[in-house]
C-alpha positions in Angstrom: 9.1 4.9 -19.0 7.2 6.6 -21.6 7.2 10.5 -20.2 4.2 13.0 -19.9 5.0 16.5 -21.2 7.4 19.2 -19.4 4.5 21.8 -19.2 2.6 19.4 -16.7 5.5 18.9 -14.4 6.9 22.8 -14.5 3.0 23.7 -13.3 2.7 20.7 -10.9 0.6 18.1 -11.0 -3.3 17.5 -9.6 -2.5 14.9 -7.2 -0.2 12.7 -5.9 -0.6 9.2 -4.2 2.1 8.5 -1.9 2.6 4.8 -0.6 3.5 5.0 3.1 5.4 2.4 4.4 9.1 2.7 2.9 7.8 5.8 1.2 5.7 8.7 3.3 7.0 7.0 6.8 10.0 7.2 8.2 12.2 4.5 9.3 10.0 4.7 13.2 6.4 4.5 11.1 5.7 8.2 11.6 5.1 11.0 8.9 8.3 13.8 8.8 6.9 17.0 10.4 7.8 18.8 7.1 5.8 16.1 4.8 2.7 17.2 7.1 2.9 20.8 6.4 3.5 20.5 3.1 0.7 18.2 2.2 -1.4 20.1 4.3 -0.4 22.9 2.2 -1.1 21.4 -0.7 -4.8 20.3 0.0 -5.6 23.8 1.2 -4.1 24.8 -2.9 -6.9 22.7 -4.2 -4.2 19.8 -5.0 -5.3 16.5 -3.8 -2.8 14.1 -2.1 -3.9 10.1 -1.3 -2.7 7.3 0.5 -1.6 4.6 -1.8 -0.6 1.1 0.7 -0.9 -2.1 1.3 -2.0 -1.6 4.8 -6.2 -1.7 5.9 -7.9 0.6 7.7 -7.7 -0.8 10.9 -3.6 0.1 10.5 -4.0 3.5 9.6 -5.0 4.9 13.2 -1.1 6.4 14.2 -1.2 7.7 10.2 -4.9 9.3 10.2 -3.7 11.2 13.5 -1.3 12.8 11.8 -2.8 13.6 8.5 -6.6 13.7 9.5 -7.4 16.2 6.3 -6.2 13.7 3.5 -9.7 11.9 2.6 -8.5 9.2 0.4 -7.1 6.1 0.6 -6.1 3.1 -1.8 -5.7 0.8 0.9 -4.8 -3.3 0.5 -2.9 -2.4 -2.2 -6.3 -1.7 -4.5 -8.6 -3.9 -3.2 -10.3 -1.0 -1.2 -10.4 2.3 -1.8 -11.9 4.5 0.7 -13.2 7.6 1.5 -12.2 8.5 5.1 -14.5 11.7 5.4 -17.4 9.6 4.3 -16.4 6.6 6.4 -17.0 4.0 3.9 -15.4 2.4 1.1 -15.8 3.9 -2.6 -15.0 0.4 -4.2 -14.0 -3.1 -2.6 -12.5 -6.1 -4.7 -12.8 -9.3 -2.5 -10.9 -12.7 -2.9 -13.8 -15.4 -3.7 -13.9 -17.7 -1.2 -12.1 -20.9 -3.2 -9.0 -18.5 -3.7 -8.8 -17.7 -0.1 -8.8 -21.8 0.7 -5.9 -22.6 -1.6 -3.9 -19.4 0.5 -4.5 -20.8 3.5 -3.6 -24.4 2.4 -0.6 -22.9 0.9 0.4 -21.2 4.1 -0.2 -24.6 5.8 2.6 -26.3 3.5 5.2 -23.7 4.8 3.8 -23.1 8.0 3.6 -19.7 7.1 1.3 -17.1 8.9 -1.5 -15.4 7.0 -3.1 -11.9 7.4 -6.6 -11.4 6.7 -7.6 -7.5 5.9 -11.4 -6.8 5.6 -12.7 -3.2 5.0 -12.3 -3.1 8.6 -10.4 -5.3 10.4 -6.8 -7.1 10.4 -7.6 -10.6 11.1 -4.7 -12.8 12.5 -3.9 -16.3 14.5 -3.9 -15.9 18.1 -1.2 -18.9 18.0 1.2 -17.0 15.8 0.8 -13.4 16.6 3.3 -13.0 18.8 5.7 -15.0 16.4 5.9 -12.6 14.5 10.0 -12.4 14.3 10.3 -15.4 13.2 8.1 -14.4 9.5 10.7 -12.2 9.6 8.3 -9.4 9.8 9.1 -8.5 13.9 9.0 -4.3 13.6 5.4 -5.0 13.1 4.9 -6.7 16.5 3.8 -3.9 18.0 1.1 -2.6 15.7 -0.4 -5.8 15.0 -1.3 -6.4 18.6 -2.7 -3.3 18.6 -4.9 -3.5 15.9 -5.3 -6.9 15.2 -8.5 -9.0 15.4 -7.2 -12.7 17.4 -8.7 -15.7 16.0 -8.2 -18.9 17.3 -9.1 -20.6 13.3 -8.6 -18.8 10.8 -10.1 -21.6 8.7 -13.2 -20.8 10.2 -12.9 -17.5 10.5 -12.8 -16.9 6.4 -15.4 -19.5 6.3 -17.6 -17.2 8.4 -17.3 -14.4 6.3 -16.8 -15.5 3.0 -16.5 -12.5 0.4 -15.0 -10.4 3.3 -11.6 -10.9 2.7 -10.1 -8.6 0.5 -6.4 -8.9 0.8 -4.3 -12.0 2.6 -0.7 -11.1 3.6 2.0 -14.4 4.1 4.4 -14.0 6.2 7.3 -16.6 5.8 10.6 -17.6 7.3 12.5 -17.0 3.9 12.3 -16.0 0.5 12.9 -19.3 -0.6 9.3 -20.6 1.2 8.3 -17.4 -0.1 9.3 -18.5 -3.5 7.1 -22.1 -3.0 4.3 -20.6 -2.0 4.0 -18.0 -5.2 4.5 -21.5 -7.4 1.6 -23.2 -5.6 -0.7 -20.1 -5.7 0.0 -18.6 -9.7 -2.5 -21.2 -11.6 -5.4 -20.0 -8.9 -5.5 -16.6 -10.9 -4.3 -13.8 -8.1 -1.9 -10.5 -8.1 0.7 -12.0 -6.3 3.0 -9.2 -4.9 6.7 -10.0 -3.0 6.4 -7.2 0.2 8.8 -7.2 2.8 12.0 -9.3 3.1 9.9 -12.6 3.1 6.4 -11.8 2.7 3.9 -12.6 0.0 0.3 -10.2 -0.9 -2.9 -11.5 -2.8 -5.8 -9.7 -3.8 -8.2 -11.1 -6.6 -6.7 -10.8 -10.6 -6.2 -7.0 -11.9 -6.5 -5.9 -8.2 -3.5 -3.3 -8.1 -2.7 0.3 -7.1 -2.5 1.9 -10.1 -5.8 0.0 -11.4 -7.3 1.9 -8.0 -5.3 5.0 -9.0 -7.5 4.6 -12.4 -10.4 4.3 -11.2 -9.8 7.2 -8.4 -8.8 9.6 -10.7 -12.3 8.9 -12.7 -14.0 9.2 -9.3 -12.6 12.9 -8.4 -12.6 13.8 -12.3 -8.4 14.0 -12.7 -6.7 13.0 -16.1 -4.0 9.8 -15.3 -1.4 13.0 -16.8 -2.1 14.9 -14.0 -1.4 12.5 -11.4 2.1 11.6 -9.8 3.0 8.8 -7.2 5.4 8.2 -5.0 6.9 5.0 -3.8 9.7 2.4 -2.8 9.3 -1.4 -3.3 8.3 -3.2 -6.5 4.7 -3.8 -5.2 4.3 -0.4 -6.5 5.5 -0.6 -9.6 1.9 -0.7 -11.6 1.3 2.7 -9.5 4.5 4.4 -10.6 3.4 2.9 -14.1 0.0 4.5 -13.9 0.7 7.7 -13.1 2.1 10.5 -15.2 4.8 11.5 -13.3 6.7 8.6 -11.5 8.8 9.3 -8.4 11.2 6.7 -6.5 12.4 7.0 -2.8 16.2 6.9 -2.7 15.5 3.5 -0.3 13.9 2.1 -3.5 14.7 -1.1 -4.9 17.1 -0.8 -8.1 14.5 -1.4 -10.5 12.4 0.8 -8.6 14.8 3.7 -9.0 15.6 2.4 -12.8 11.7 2.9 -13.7 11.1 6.5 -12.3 11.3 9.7 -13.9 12.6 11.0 -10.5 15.2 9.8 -7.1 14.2 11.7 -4.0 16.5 10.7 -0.6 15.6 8.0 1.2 12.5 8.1 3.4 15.1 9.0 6.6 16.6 11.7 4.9 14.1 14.1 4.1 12.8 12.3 0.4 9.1 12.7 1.5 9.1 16.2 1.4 11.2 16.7 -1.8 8.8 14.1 -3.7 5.9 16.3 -2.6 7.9 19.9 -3.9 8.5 17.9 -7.5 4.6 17.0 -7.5 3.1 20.8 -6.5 6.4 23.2 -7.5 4.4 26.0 -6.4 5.7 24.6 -2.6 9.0 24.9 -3.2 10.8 27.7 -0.6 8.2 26.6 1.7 
């Protein structure tokens, strides 16, 4: 990766956006004790630390209890960012109605189940909610019927609310449905992002995190130098890209690892907080 210069990194960096699942969260979906000191620590120094996931809003809740004083989020991997302080969204990119039809006819082929995320809500099928083991995606059972909005059609349901749907998740039985899927959906024009073991992410065309990270950095006046980020799978890649300083989970895929400036441990070995000590140096000892 082409490298930002040593003087940045020896000072520490202006923020950092950390991707959560894989990445900030532990193996059980909570946030270390030590990573919420630290970035608590490193908000009250005037640094600025963000979210950077896939997830929406309405999955955040058991995250924005632990870390109530970060205010940012690029959420559905950049097709929202929001401002959590404000309570509303700072930019939204949503998936125009026709591209939202040829996901759900694609997920139809495979009989594989799709996620709507709005600013809001997590919009699923009530007929394959509690299915979710077999998409291969059953250590999310348990948040998702928690948070998520049932729908008997979700046909109907985008139909409804066209322009409201920002990000569609596809869960499927293997990465070789997976694999069909992508084929069918690449001439439509989308980010298509693998996620998961089996899973598949749109948003609409140039919809990424580090395209967010861009644009957030304008937003709160930091230079793209004086960022770092943080993450795991290769849905993050344009992110690591983005930033100045890149920095890969030890849990990280091998390309992952083989693109970053920096390995941390794994994200249940204590890698959250050493990624946030190689962002802000000025925490290190603490």
């Amino acid at each position: 990766m082409n490298r930002k210069n040593e003087t940045l990194r020896a000072s520490g960096f202006g923020l950092l956006a950390m991707d959560l699942d894989g990445t900030l969260l532990d193996p059980h979906k909570r946030v270390p004790g030590e990573a919420v000191r630290l970035i608590a620590a490193a908000l009250e120094s005037g640094r600025q630390v963000v979210f950077a996931t896939g997830r929406g809003k309405a999955e955040m809740d058991t995250i924005r209890a632990q870390l109530p004083f970060v205010r940012y989020g690029i959420l559905e991997s950049g097709a929202v960012v929001y401002d959590f302080a404000a309570g509303k969204a700072l930019e939204r990119f949503p998936l125009p109605k026709e591209k939202v039809e040829e996901c759900l006819d694609a997920c139809l082929k495979e009989d594989a189940m799709p996620q709507f995320l709005t600013e809001e809500e997590s919009v699923v099928s009530l007929h394959q909610l509690f299915r979710m083991a077999e998409y291969g995606h059953g250590g999310s059972q348990g948040l998702f019927e928690r948070v998520c909005t049932r729908v008997e059609d979700m046909r109907a349901w985008a139909r409804a609310h066209p322009d409201g749907i920002y990000k569609i998740c596809m869960y499927h039985r293997s990465t070789f449905s997976r694999d069909r899927t992508r084929e069918r959906l690449t001439p439509f024009g989308m980010e298509l992002k693998d996620s998961e073991e089996t899973s598949l992410e749109a948003t609409e065309k140039n919809v990424t995190k580090g395209a967010a990270l861009t644009r957030l950095c304008g937003l709160l006046g930091f230079s793209l130098d004086s960022c770092a980020a943080c993450g795991d799978g290769e849905n993050d890649l344009e992110l690591l890209h983005t930033a100045g300083f890149a920095i890969a989970m030890g849990n990280a895929s091998a390309l992952v690892r083989s693109e970053a400036d920096a390995v941390v441990s794994g994200n249940d070995a204590g890698g959250q907080a050493q990624a946030i000590r190689l962002a802000f140096p000025e925490l290190t000892g603490r």
